[in-house]
N, C-alpha and C positions, 0 to 999 in steps of 0.2 A: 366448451372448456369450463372444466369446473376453476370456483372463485379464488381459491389457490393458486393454481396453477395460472389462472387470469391475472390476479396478482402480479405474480415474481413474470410473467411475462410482459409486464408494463414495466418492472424495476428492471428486467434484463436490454428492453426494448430501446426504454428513454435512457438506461447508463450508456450503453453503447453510442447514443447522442453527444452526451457529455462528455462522454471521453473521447470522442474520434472528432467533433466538431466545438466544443465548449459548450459550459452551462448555461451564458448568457445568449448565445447565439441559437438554441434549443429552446424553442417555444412547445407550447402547451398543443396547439394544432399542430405541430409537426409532431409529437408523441403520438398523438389520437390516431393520423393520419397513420404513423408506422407500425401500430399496434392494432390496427382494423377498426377499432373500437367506437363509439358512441361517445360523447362528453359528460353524458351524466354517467356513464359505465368508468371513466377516470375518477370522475369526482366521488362516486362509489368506494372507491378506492384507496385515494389520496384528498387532502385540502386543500392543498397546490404542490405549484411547482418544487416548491423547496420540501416540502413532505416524500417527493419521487426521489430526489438526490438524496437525503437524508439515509433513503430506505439503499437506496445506488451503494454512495458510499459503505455504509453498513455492510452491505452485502459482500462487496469487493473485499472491506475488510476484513472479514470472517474468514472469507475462502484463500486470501493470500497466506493471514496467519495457521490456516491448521494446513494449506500443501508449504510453507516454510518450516511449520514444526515437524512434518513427515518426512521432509528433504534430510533438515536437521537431521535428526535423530539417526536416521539408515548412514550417515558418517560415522569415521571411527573416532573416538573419543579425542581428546586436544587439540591443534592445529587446525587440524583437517575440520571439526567440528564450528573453531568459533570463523573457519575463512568459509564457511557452506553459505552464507548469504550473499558473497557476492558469485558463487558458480550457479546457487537458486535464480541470481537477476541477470547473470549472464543469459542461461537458460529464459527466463522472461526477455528478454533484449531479443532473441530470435527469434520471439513468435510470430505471425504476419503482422500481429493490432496491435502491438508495441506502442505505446505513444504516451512514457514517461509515467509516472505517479501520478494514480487519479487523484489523490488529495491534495498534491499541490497543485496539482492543474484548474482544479477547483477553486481554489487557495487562492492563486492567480486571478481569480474574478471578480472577488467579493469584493462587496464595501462594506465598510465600516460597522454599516446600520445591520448584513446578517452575521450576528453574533453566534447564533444557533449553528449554522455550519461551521462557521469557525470553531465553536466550542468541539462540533462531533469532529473536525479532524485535528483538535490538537488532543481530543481521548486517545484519539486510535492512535495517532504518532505517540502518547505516552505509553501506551500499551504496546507497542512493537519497540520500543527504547526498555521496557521492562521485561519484555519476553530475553531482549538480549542481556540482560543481567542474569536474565537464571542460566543465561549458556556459557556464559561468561561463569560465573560459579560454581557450574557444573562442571567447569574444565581446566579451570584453574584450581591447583594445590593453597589451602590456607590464603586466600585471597580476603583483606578489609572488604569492608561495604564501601570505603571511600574507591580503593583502588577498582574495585567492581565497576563502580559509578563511573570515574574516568575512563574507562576500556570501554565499558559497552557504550558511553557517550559518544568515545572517538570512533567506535565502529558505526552505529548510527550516521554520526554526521558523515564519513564518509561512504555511506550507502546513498544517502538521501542525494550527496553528491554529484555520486558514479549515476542514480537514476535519472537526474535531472541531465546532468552533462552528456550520455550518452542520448537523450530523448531531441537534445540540444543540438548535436554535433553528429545525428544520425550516424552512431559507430559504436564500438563496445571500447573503445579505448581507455574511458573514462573508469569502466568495471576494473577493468584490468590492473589500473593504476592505482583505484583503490585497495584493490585485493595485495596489489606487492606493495602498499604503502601501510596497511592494518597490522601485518607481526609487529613491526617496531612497537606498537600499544603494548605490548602483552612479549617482549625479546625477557625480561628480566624475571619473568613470572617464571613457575613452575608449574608444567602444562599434566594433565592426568594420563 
């Protein structure tokens, strides 16, 4: 296996850990052990544990954000456009490995003292809270920056919601609830 591909096979390896069983619960030998690998062939690779999630999380979030902005985009313009986040999570919500938002799940572990994960998933949450500003902008007629900020905020919180609740209450009900609860943000606006 070339070093590459050895690589993103240890990020693909050990995130599957972290998400289906937690990050504290996922040791350093059970990576090795799932990945085939040597320990000086990790450490090749990584510094530690928290360099693998760092790279985990990363990764998740790249691929969520560019199949949400491809989901996006193939909707028709207004409504339909700024409610495609929660029919994207419903869609996630069915898939076998389902098991809530890797970043909060993550989230969910830390102490205190790892500020560095904390730091990479409150980037990525302001990066997905700002993607939904430009769709938000993009779909609304003559919209303020303030009023942008509150719509895409309410949409956010009630994503982050519907992912946790549904991850929570093993159901989609949570999706659903947000989805018929998000027009009222955006009832008074002028949609494109």
């Amino acid at each position: 296996m070339q070093r590459t591909q050895l690589h993103q096979h240890i990020i693909t390896t050990a995130g599957n850990l972290f998400y289906t069983q937690g990050y504290n619960t996922t040791g350093i030998n059970e990576i090795i052990a799932k990945c085939d690998i040597a320990k000086a062939t990790l450490y090749s690779h990584f510094k530690s544990k928290e360099d693998i999630c760092i790279a985990y999380l990363t990764h998740r979030h790249e691929d969520f954000l560019v199949s949400l902005k491809n989901y996006v985009s193939k909707r028709k313009k207004g409504k339909n456009q700024l409610l495609a986040i929660f029919d994207f999570l419903r869609d996630m919500y069915h898939e076998e490995d389902f098991n809530g938002c890797w970043g909060l799940k993550t989230l969910g572990e830390l102490s205190p003292k790892q500020r560095k994960l904390l730091g990479v998933i409150q980037k990525q949450k302001k990066e997905f809270l700002l993607y939904l500003g430009e769709v938000v902008s993009e779909n609304i007629i003559n919209i303020s920056k303030a009023e942008t900020e509150k719509i895409s905020g309410g949409l956010y919180l009630l994503y982050d919601s519907a992912i946790t609740e549904s991850y929570l209450y093993k159901n989609d009900w949570p999706i659903y609830m947000s989805r018929s609860i998000a027009p009222s943000l955006f009832a008074d606006s002028e949609l494109v």
